[in-house]
N, C-alpha and C positions, 0 to 999 in steps of 0.2 A: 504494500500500500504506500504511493507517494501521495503526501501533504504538503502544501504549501500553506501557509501563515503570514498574510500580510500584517504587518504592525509597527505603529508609528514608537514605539517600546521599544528597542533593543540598547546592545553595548554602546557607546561605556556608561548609560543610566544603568543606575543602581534601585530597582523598586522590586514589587511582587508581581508584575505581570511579566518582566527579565525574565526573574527567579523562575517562576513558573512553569513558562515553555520551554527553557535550556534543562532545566530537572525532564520534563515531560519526551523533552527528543533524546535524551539521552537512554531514555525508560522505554519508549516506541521502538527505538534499534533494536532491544534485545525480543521485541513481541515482534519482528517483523516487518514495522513500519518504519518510513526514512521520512524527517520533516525539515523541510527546507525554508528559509525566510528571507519574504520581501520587505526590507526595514532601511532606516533614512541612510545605513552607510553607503547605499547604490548611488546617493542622489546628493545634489547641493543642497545645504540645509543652512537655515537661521534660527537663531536660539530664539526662543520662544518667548515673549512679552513677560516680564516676572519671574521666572524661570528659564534664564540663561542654559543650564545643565542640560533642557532637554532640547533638540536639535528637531525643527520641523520638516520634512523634506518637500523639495522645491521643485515635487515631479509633476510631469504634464500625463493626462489621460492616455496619449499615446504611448508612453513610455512605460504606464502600471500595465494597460490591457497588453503589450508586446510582453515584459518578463512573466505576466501572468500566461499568455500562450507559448510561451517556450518554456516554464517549467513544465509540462504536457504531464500536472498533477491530478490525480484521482478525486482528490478533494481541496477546495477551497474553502479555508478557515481565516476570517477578520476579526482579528483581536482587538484593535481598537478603533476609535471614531475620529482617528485625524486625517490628514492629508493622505497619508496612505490607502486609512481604510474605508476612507471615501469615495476615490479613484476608484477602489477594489471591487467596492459593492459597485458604484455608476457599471463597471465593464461587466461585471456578471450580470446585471439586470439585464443589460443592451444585450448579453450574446446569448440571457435565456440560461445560462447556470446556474447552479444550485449552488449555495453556499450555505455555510453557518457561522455563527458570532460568539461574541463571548463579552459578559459585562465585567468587567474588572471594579470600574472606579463610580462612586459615587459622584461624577461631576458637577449634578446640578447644585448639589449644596457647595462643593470648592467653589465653584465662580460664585455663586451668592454673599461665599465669605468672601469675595474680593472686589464682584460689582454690584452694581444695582439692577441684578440679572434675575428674574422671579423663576424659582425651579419650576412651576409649573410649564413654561414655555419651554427649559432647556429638557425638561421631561418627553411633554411632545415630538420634541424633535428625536429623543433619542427613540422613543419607543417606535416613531417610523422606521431607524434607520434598522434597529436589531429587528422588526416586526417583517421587511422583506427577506428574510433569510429563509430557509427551512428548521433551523432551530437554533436558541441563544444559551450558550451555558452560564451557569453559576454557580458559585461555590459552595454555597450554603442552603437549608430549608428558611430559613428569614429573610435572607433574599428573595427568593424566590415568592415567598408570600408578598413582600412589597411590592416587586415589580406586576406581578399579575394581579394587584389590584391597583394597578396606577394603568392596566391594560397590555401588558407585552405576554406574548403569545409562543408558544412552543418551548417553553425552559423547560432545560435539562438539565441534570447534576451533574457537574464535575467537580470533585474535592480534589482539596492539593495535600501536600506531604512534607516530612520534613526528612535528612540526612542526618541518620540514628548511628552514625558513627562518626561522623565530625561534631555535632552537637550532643555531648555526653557531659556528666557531671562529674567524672574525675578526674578531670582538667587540673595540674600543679598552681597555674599563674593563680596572684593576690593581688589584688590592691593594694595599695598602701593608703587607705582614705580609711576615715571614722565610722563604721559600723551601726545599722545593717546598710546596707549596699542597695541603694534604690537606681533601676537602672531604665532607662528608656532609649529602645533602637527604631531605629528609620530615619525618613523628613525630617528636616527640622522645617518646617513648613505653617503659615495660620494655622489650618484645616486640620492639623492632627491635635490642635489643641494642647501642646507643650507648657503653657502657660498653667493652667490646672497642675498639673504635674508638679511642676517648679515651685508653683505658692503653696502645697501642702505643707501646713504644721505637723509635720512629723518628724522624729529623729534620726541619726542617720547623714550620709551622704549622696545627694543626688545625682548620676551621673548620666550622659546623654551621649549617642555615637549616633552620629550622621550628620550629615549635611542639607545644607540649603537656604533658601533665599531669608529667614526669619531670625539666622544662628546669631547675627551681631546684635540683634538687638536685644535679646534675651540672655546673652551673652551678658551684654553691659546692666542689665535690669537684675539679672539673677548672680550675682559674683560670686555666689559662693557654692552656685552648683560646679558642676567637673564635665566640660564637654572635649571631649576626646577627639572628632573627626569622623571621620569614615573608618572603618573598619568591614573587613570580609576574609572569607577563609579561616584560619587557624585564630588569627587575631581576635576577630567576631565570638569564635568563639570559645576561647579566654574571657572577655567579656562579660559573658553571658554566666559561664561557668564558676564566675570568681564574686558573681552579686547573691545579692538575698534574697529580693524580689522584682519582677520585672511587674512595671506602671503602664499602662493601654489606656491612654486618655485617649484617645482618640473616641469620636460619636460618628463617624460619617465613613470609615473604612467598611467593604465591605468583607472581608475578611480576616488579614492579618498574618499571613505568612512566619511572621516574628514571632509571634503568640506558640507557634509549634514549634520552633528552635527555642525558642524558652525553656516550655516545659522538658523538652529532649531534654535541656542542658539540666535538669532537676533544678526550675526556678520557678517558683509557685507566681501567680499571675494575680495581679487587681489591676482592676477595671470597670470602665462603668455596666450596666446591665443592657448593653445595645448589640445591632448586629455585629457579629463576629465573635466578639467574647462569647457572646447566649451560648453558641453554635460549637464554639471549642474550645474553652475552659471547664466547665465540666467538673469534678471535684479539685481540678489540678490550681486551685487558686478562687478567689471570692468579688462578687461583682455588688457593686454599694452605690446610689446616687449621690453615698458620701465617698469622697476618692477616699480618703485618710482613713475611715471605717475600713474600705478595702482593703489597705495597704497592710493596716493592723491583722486581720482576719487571715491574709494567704501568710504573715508569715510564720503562722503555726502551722501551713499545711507542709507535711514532712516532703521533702527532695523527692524520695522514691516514688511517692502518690503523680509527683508531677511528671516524672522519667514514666510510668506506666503506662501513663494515658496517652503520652505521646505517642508511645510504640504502638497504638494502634492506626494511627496515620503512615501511607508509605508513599512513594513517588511511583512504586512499580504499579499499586492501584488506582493513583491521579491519571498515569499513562493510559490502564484500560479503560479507564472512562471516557478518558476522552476520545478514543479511539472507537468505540461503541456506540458515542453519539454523534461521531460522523455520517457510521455506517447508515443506524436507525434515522436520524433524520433527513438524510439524502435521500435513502431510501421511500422518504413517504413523501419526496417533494415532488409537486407537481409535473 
C-alpha cells in the first residue's frame, strides 16, 4: 500500500502532528505500507504571521496536482488545512479522488486567542473542508463528540502512541532545582495557556522546555521559573524523567502527544478536566478546575501507576488504525 500525506506540518517544526506521522510511517513499513510526504521542504516558503518557526509553502495548484500524480499513490491523506492541504483537496475534488483528512488542531479557538476571528465562522469553514473527504480522523472519543455536533461527518478513530523505550523512568539525569519538579513540554505559545501554569501557588520549581513566539515575555514576567529550550530525543527525555509532575494547562489541544511520554517516563499528570486529558490521563494523574488542587492530587499518584497506563498506548496500533481507515473509508466513497 503506497500513501501519500500532504501536510503543511513537517521538519524542522517540532509539534504533534511531526510526531505523529514520522512514528506512524515508521510503524506502516513494518505492516507493509510505505508513506511518502508532500510538505513545504518541496516548495519556497514564508514564515508564517506570529509564528516565524513554521514555514508556509509558496506552491501553485499546478505544482501540488503534478507531485500529487507522480506519487501514483493508492491513497491520498491531508493532514492539515494550509496551503498544502488546500491545493491537495482543490486537485482531488477536480480529478474526482477520494481522499481522507485528519483534525489535529483546535484552530478556531488559537486564532480567536489572537484575533477578532468568531470560531463559529473558522468552524464553518473547516467543517466544509474535512466534510468533502471520504472520512476525517481523530484522536480521541471527545473529539469526536464535539466535532459531530458542531456537524463534521464521517470521523474515525485514530489514537496515537508513545516510544516505551526512550521514554522510561529510570532515567540517571537530576536536576539541580528545589523540589518537587513541576514541568511543562511543548509551545510556549498564548493558546497553551503557560501563564496558569507559571502563577500556580504551589511549591517547588517550575520548569518549561520548548519554544516559541510567547517564551520572552513570560520569560521576563515569571523569573523565577526554569525555561530550558527545546529539547528532543534523549534530552527530552531526561526531562521528563528527572521531574515530579508534568502540568497540561493547556484547554484547547486536542490531544497531547506529551501527556503519553509523561506518563511513559513515570510522571503523574495534572490538568484541567478538558479534551485530551479526559481521554488519556486516566488514573495516571488528577484533573481539577483548580490547576494547584491538580498538581497536589497527581503527586501522590505513584510513578508505576503512570508507567502502566502508558504501556497500553503503542505506535504499532496508531499505524493500524490509521491504515484501516484508509482502507474503510475509501472504500465507501462514492
Amino acid at each position: 500500500m503506497r500513501v501519500l500525506v500532504a501536510t503543511d506540518a513537517w521538519h524542522p517544526q517540532v509539534n504533534g502532528v511531526v510526531r505523529s506521522f514520522e512514528n506512524v510511517a515508521r510503524e506502516a513499513a513494518a505492516l507493509g505500507a510505505e508513506l511518502t510526504f508532500l510538505a513545504p521542504e518541496r516548495f519556497r516558503t514564508l514564515p508564517m504571521p506570529g509564528y516565524p518557526e513554521i514555514r508556509l509553502a509558496l506552491a501553485s495548484p499546478g505544482a501540488i496536482g503534478r507531485a500529487i500524480d507522480e506519487a501514483q499513490a493508492q491513497h491520498l491523506h491531508i493532514a492539515t488545512e494550509g496551503p498544502i492541504g488546500f491545493l491537495a483537496r482543490r486537485h482531488a475534488l477536480k480529478r474526482g479522488m477520494a481522499f481522507t483528512t485528519s483534525y489535529h488542531t483546535r484552530f478556531p479557538e488559537y486564532l480567536a486567542a489572537r484575533l477578532p476571528v468568531p470560531e463559529r465562522l473558522t468552524y464553518a469553514w473547516l467543517r466544509r473542508f474535512h466534510n468533502a473527504g471520504a472520512g476525517c480522523m481523530v484522536s480521541t472519543p471527545s473529539l469526536a463528540a464535539d466535532l459531530e455536533a458542531r456537524g463534521f461527518a464521517n470521523l474515525r478513530r485514530w489514537g496515537r502512541g508513545v516510544d516505551l523505550d526512550l521514554y522510561r523512568p529510570d532515567r540517571t539525569f537530576r536536576f539541580d532545582f528545589e523540589g518537587p519538579i513541576l514541568l511543562y513540554v511543548g509551545r510556549v505559545a498564548v493558546e497553551k495557556n503557560i501563564e496558569a501554569f507559571l502563577a500556580l501557588d504551589v511549591p517547588g520549581t517550575k520548569v518549561v522546555v520548548g519554544d516559541g513566539p510567547a517564551r520572552a515575555s513570560l520569560e521576563k514576567r515569571f523569573p523565577e521559573a526554569r525555561f530550558l529550550g527545546l529539547k528532543t530525543g534523549e534530552a527530552l527525555a531526561d526531562c521528563y524523567a528527572a521531574a515530579d509532575c508534568f502540568v497540561f494547562p493547556s484547554r484547547t489541544d486536542t490531544f497531547g502527544i506529551v501527556l503519553l511520554e509523561a506518563m511513559a517516563s513515570g510522571l503523574p499528570v495534572a490538568a484541567y478536566p478538558v479534551m485530551g486529558p479526559i481521554d488519556a490521563v486516566g488514573p495516571a494523574g488528577a484533573l481539577d478546575e483548580d490547576l494547584a488542587a491538580a498538581v497536589r492530587k497527581a503527586l501522590q499518584v505513584p510513578r508505576a501507576v503512570a508507567r502502566a497506563h502508558a504501556a497500553q498506548f503503542s505506535w504499532r496500533e496508531s499505524a493500524r488504525q490509521f491504515l484501516a481507515n484508509l482502507t474503510v473509508a475509501e472504500a465507501s466513497a462514492p
